[in-house]
LUMKEMAR-303941 format. One line per 10 residues: number of its first residue (from 1); their letters; for each residue x negated, y, z of N, C-alpha, C. Coordinates in steps of 0.001 Angstrom, whole numbers, plus 500000, padded with zeros to 6 digits. Atoms other than C-alpha are relative to their C-alpha. Example, Ala and Ser with C-alpha at 12.3 -4.5 7.8 and 13.67 -1.06 7.14 Angstrom:
<rs>
1	as	499110:498810:500000:487700:495500:507800:499100:501200:500000 | 500820:498810:499940:486330:498940:507140:500770:501090:500730
</rs>
This chain:
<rs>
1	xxxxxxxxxx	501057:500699:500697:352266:256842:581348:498725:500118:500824 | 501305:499819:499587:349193:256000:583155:499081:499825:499270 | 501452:500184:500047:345639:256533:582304:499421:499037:500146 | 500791:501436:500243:343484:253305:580900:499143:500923:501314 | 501179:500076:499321:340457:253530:583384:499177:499858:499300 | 500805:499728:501202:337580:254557:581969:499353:499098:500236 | 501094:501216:500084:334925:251911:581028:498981:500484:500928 | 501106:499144:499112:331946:251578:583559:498964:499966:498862 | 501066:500234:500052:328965:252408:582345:498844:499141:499609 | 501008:501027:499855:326386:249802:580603:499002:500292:499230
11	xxxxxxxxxx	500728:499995:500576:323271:249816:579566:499883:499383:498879 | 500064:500825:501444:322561:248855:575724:499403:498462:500174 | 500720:501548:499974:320329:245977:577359:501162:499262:500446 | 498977:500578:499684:323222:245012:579287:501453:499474:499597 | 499115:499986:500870:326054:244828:576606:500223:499133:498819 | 500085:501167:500457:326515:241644:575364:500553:500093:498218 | 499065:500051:501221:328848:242671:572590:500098:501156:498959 | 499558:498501:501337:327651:245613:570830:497695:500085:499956 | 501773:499835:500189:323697:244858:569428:499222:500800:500165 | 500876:498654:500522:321382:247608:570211:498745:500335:499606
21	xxxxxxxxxx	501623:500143:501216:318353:249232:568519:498867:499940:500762 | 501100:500106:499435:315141:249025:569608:499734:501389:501016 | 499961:498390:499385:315216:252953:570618:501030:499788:501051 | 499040:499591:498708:318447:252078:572907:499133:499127:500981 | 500475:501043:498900:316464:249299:574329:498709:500659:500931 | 500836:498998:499625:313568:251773:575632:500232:501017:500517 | 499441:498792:499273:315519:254614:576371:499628:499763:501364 | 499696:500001:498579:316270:253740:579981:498266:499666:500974 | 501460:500589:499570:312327:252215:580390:499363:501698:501173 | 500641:499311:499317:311050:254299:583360:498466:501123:499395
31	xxxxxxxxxx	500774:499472:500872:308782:257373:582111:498274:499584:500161 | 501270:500740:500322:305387:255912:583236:500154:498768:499122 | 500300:501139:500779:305526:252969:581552:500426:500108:498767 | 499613:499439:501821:307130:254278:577832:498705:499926:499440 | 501255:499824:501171:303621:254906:576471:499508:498756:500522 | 500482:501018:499807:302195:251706:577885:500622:498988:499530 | 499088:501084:500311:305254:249124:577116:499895:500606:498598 | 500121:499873:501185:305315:250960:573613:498181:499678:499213 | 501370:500135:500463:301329:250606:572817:500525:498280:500121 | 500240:501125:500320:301480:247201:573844:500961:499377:498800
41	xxxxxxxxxx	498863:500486:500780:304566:246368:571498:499669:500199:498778 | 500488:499788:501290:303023:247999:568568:498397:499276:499665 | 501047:501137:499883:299973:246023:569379:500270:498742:499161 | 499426:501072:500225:301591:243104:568981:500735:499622:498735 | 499538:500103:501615:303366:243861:565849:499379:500300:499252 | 500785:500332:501057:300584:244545:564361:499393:499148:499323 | 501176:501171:500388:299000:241463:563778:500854:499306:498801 | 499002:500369:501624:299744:239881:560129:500732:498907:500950 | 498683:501316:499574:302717:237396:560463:500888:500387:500684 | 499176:499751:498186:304173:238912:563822:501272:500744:499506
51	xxxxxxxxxx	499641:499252:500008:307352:240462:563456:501320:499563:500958 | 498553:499724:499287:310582:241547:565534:501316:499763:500038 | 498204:500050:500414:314194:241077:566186:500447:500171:501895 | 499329:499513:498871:316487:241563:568925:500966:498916:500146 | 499403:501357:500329:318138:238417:570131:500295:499946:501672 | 499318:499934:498980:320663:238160:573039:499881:498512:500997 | 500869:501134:499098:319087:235446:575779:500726:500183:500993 | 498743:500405:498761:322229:234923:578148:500180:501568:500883 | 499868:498964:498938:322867:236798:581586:498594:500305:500541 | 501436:499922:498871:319061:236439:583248:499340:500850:498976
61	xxxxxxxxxx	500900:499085:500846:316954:238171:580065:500808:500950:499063 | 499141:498883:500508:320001:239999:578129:499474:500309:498621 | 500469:500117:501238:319117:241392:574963:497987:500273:500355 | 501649:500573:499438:315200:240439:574813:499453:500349:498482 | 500275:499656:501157:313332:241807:571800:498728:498618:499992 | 500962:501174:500036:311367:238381:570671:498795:500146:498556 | 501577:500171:501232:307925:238331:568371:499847:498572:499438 | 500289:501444:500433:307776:235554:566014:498743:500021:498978 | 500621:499734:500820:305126:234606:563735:500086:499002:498745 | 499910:500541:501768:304967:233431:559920:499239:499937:499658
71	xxxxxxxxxx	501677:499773:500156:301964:231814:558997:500502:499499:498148 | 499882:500052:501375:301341:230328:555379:501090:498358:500348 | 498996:501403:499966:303440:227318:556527:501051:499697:500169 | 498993:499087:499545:306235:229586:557358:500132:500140:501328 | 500042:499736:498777:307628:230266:560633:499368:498915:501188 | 500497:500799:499103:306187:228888:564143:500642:499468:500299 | 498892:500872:499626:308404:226449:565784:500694:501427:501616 | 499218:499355:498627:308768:228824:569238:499314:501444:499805 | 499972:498153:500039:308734:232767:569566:498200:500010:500604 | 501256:499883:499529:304986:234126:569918:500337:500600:501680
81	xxxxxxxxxx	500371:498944:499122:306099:236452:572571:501640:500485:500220 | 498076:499099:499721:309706:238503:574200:499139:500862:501029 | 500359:498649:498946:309728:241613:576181:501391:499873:500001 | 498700:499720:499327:312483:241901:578516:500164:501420:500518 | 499609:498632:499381:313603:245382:578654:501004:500586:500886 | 499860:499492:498976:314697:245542:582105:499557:501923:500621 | 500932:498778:499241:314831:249138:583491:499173:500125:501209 | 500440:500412:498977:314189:248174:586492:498147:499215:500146 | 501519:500813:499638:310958:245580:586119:500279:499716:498683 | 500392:500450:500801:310198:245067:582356:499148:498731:500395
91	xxxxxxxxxx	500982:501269:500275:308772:241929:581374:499359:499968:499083 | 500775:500230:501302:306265:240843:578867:500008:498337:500419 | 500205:501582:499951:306225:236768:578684:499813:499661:498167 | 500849:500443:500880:304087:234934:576527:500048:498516:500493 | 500141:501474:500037:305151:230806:575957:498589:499282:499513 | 501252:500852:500453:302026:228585:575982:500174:498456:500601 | 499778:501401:499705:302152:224949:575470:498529:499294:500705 | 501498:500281:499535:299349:222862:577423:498680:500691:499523 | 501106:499961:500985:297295:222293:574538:499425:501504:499624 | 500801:498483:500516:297011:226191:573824:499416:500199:501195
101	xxxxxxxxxx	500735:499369:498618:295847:226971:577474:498597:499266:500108 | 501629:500151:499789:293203:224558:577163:499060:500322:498630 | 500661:499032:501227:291921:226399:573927:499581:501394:500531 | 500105:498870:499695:291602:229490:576271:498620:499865:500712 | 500885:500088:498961:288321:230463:577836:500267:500645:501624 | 499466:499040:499382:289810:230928:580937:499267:500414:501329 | 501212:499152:499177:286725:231940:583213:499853:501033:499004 | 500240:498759:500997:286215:234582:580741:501207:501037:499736 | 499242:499268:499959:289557:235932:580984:500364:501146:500845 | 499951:498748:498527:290360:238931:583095:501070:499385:501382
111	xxxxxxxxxx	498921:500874:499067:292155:237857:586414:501420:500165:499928 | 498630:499615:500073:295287:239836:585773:500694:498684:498994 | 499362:501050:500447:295880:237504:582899:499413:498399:500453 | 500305:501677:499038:294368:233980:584843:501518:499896:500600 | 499089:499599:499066:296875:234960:587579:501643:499910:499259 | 498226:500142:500668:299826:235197:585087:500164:498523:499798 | 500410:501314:500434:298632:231727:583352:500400:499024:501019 | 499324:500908:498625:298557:230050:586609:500882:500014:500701 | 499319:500316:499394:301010:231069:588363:501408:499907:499177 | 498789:499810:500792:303855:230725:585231:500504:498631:500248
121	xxxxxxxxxx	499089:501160:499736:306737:228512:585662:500197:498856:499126 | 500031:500779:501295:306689:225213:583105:501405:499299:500656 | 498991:499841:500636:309778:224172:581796:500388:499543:498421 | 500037:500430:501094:310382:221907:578891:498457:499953:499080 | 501511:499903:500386:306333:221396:578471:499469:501387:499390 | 500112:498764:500218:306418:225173:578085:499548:500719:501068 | 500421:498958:498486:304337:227647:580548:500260:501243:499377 | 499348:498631:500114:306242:230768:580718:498911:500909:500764 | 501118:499163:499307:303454:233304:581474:500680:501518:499897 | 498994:498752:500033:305052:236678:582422:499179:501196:500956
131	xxxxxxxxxx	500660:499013:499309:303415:240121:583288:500462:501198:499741 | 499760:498617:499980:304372:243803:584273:499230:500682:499825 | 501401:499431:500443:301755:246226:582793:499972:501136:500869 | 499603:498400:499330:301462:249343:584736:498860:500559:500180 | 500997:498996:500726:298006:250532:583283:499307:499655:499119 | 500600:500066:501455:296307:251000:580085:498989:498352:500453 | 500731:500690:500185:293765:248253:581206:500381:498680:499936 | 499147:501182:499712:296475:245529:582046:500374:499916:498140 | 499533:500142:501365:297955:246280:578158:499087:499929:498918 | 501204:500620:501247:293819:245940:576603:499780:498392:500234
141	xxxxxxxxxx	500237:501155:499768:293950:242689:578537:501061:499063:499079 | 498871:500574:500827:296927:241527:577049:500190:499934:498548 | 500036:499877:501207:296498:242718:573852:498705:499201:499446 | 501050:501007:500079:293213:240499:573947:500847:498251:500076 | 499310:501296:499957:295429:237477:574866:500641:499888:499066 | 498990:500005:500900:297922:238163:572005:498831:499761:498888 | 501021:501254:500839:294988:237781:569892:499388:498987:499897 | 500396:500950:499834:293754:235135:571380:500887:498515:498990 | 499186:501308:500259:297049:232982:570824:500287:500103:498832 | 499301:499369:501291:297598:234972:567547:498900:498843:499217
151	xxxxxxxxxx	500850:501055:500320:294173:232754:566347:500304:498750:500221 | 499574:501365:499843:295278:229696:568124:501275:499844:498656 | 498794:500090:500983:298459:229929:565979:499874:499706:499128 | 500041:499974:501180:297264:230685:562848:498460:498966:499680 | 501350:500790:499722:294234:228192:563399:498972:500199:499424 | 501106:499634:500678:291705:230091:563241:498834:499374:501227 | 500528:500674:498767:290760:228732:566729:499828:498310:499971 | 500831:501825:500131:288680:224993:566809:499985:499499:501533 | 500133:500971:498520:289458:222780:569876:498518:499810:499990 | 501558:499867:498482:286047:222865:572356:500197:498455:500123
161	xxxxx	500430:501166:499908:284862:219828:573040:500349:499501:501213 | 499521:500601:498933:286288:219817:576686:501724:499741:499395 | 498330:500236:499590:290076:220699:575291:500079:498401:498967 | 499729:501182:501122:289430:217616:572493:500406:498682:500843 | 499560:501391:499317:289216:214879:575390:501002:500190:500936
</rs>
């Protein structure tokens, strides 16, 4: 009788077929960045409406913990927000359609997030804006943008008189 071969090895992000929790999805997160990728995440779920799930996004993002929000009109049509918990290079990406970018003041923004803005890939009239945090000041910037779009969303934000024409 031979010996099955033992299974290799996969990470909970990597494991298409067995859901994991938010705690497996962090585990493996490199130890600088745990308190930074967790602040910003609880950031983010704080804001009324916003909340979590864990939702399996093919072979390229894997399981991807996505932020949706619920206003009084019920849900948004597209995810506020996903974090790709790569051990390797976490992601943070934040979908913005035109019209929200030109609601942004974006001389007034910090360059880290300009730099994401501009250089994100569009894609079904969607700009995929995507950033690696790797210090507290990158995750106050961000957490400024998440409110930003968190207002656009819930329209608390009034088209400017340049984004109107």
């Amino acid at each position: 009788m031979t010996a099955k071969p033992a299974e290799p090895f996969r990470l909970a992000w990597e494991d298409q077929w067995n859901p994991p929790t938010f705690e497996q999805l962090m585990a493996p997160q490199k130890e600088q960045h745990q308190a930074l990728l967790n602040t910003l995440l609880e950031r983010l779920e704080g804001f009324e409406g916003v909340e979590k799930s864990i939702i399996w996004h093919g072979s390229a993002w894997k399981w991807t913990i996505e932020f949706t929000l619920t206003t009084e009109d019920g849900p948004t049509s597209e995810p506020m927000a996903y974090f790709v918990p790569d051990p390797e290079s976490p992601v943070f990406c934040m979908p913005f359609r035109e019209e929200m970018i030109a609601l942004l003041p974006m001389k007034r923004l910090n360059r880290y997030i300009r730099d994401g803005i501009r250089g994100a890939k569009c894609a079904v009239e969607i700009h995929w804006c995507k950033w690696s945090p790797t210090a507290m000041t990158e995750v106050e910037h961000l957490t400024d943008l998440i409110k930003r779009k968190h207002k656009i969303l819930t329209g608390q934000t009034k088209p400017t008189k340049k984004a109107a024409s």
